[in-house]
DOKOLSE-5983 format. One record per residue (C-alpha): residue number from 1; residue in one letter; x, y, z. Coordinates in Angstrom, 3 decimals. Example, Ala and Ser with C-alpha at 12.3 -4.5 7.8 and 13.67 -1.06 7.14 Angstrom:
<dokol->1, nukol->A, u->12.300, v->-4.500, w->7.800>
<dokol->2, nukol->S, u->13.670, v->-1.060, w->7.140>
This chain:
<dokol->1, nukol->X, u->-92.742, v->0.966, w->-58.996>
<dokol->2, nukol->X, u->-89.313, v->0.600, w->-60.275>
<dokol->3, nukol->X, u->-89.882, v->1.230, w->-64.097>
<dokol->4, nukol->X, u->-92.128, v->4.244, w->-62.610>
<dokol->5, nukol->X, u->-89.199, v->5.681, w->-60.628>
<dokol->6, nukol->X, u->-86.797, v->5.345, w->-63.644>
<dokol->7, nukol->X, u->-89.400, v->6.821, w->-65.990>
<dokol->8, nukol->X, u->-89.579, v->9.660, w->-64.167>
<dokol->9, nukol->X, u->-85.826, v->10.236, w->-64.036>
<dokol->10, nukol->X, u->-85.474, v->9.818, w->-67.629>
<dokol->11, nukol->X, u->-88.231, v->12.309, w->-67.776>
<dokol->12, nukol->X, u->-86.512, v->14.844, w->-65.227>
<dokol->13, nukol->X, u->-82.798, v->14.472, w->-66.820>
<dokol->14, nukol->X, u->-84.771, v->15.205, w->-70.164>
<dokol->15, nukol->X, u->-86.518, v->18.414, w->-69.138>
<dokol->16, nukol->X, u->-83.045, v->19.578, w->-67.402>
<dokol->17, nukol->X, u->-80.948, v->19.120, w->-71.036>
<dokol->18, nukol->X, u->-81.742, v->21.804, w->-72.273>
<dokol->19, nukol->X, u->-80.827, v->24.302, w->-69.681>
<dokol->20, nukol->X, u->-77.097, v->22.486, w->-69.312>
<dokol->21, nukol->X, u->-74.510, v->24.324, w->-70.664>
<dokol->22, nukol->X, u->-70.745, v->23.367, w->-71.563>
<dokol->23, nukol->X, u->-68.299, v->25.469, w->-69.297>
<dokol->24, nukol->X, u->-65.495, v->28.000, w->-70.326>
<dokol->25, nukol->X, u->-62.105, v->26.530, w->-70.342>
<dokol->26, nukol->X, u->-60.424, v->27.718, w->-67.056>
<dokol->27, nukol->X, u->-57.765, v->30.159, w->-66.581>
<dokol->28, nukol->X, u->-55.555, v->27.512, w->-66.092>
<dokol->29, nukol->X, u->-56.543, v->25.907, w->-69.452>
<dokol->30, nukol->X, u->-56.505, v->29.007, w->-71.076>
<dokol->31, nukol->X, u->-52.868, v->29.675, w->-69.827>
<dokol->32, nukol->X, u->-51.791, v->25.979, w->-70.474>
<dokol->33, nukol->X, u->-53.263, v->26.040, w->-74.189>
<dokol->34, nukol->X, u->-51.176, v->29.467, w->-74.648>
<dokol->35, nukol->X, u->-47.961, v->27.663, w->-73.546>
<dokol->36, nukol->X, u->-48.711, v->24.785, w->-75.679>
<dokol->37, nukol->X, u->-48.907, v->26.783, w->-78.712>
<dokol->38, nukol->X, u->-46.195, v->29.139, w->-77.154>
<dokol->39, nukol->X, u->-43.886, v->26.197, w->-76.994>
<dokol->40, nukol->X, u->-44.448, v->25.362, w->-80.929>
<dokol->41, nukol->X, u->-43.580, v->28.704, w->-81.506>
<dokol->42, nukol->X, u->-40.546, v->29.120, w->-79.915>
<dokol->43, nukol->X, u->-38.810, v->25.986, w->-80.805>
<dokol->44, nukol->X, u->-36.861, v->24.942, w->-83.886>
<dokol->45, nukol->X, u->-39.795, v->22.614, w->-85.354>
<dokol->46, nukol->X, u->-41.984, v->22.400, w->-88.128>
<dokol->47, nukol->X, u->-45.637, v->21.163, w->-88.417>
<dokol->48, nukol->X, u->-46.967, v->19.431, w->-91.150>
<dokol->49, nukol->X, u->-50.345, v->18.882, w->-91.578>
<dokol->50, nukol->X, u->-52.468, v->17.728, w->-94.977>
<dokol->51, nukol->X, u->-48.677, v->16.695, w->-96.276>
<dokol->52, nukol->X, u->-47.340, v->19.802, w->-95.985>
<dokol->53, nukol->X, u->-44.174, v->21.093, w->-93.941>
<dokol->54, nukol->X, u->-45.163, v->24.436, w->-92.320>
<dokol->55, nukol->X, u->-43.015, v->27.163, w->-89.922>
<dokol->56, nukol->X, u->-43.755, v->27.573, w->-86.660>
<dokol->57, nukol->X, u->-45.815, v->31.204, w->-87.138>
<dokol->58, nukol->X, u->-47.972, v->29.684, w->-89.847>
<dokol->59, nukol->X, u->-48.544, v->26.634, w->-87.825>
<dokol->60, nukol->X, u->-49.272, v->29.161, w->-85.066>
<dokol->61, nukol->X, u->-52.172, v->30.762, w->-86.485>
<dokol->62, nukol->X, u->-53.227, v->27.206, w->-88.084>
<dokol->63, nukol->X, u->-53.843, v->26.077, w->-84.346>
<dokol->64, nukol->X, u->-54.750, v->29.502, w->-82.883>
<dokol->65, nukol->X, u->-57.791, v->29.491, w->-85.385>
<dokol->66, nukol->X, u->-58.564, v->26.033, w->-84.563>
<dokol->67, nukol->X, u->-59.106, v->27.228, w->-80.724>
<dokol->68, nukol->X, u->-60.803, v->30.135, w->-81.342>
<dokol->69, nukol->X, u->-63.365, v->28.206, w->-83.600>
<dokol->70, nukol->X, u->-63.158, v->25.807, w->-80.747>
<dokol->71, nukol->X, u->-64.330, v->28.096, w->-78.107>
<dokol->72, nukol->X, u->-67.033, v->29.809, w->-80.483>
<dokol->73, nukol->X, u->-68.619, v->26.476, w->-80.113>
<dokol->74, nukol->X, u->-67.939, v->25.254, w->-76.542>
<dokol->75, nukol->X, u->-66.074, v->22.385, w->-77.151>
<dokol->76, nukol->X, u->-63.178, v->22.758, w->-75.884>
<dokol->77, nukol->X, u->-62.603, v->23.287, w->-71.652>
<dokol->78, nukol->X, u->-59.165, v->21.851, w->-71.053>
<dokol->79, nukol->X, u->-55.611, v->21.732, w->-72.447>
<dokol->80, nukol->X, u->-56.061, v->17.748, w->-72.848>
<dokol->81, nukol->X, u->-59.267, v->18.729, w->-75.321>
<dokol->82, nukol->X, u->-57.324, v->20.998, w->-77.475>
<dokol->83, nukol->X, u->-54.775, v->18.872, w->-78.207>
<dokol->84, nukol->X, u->-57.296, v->15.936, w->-79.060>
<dokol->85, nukol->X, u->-59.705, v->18.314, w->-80.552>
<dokol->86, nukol->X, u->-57.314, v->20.971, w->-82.495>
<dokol->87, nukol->X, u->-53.715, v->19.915, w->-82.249>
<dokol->88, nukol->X, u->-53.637, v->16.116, w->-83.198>
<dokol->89, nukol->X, u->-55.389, v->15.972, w->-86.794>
<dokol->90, nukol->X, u->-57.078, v->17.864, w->-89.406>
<dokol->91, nukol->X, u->-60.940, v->18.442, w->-88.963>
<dokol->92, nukol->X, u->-61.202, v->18.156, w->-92.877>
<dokol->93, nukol->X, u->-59.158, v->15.362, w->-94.155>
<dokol->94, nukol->X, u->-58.600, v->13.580, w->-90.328>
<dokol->95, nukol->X, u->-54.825, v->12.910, w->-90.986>
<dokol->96, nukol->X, u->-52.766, v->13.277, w->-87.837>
<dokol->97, nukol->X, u->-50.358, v->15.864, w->-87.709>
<dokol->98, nukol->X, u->-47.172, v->15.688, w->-87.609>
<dokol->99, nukol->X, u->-44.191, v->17.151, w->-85.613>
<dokol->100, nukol->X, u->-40.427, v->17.396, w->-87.134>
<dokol->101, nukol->X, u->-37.565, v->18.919, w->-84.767>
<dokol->102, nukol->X, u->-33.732, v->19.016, w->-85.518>
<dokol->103, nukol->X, u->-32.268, v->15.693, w->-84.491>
<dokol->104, nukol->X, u->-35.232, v->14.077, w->-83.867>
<dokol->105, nukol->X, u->-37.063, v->11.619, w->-85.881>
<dokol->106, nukol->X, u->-41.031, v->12.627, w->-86.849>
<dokol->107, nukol->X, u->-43.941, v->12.201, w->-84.426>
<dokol->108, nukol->X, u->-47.692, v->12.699, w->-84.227>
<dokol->109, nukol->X, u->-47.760, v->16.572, w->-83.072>
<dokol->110, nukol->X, u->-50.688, v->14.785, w->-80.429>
<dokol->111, nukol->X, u->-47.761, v->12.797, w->-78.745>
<dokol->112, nukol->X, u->-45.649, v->16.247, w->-79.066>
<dokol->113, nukol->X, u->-48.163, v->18.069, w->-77.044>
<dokol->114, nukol->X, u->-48.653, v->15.847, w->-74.958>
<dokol->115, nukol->X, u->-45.229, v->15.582, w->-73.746>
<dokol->116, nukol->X, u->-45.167, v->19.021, w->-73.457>
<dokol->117, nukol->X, u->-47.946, v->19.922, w->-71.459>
<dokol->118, nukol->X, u->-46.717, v->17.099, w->-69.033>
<dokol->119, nukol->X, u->-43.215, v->19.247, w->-69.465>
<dokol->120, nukol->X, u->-45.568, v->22.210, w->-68.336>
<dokol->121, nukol->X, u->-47.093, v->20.575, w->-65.256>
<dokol->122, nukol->X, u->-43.636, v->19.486, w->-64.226>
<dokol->123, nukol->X, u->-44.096, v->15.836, w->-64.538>
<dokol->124, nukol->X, u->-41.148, v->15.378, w->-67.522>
<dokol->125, nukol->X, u->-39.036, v->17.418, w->-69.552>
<dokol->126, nukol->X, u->-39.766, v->19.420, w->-72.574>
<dokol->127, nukol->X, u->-39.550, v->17.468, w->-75.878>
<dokol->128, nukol->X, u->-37.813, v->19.672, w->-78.646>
């Protein structure tokens, strides 16, 4: 009886995968993503990725096609995702990024979100 019961579940969760679909990041993700990528823009730091130092506009659009590739293909629904997904490393060579501010030593542009969108939730103060 049992393996019959799980047979059928595995059958039923099967027939239903199909027909699941990933959801649209919310309008508080969308708005929290913005301000990430907001906050890289209006501060004094540079983004390297590949190797390379880049400004903050060209780092900008880096990211900002990133997302909307993202979002083409569903896989991104929260600000959490983005960073992991399009703000942490490169899709092509998988070296992390990295963040460089004025007085500040390097770090991983995933920790630099990070702190940030904690900043934005009010649980700690902005990183620069």
């Amino acid at each position: 009886m049992k393996k019959l019961s799980f047979r059928f579940v595995v059958a039923f969760m099967l027939l239903l995968a199909p027909t699941v679909t990933f959801a649209a990041p919310s309008p508080q993700a969308k708005q929290e993503i913005q301000q990430l990528m907001d906050s890289l823009s209006d501060s004094q730091c540079e983004f390297q990725r590949n190797g390379t130092w880049h400004g903050r506009a060209e780092a900008r659009r880096h990211l900002q096609r990133k997302y909307d590739y993202l979002l083409k293909k569903d896989l991104v629904d929260t600000a959490e995702q983005f960073i992991e997904r399009a703000a942490s490393a490169s899709s092509l060579s998988g070296r992390a990024y990295q963040v460089r501010c004025p007085g500040q030593p390097v770090q991983p542009a995933g920790d630099w979100f990070r702190r940030r969108l904690d900043a934005l939730r009010g649980s700690g103060t902005p990183a620069r």
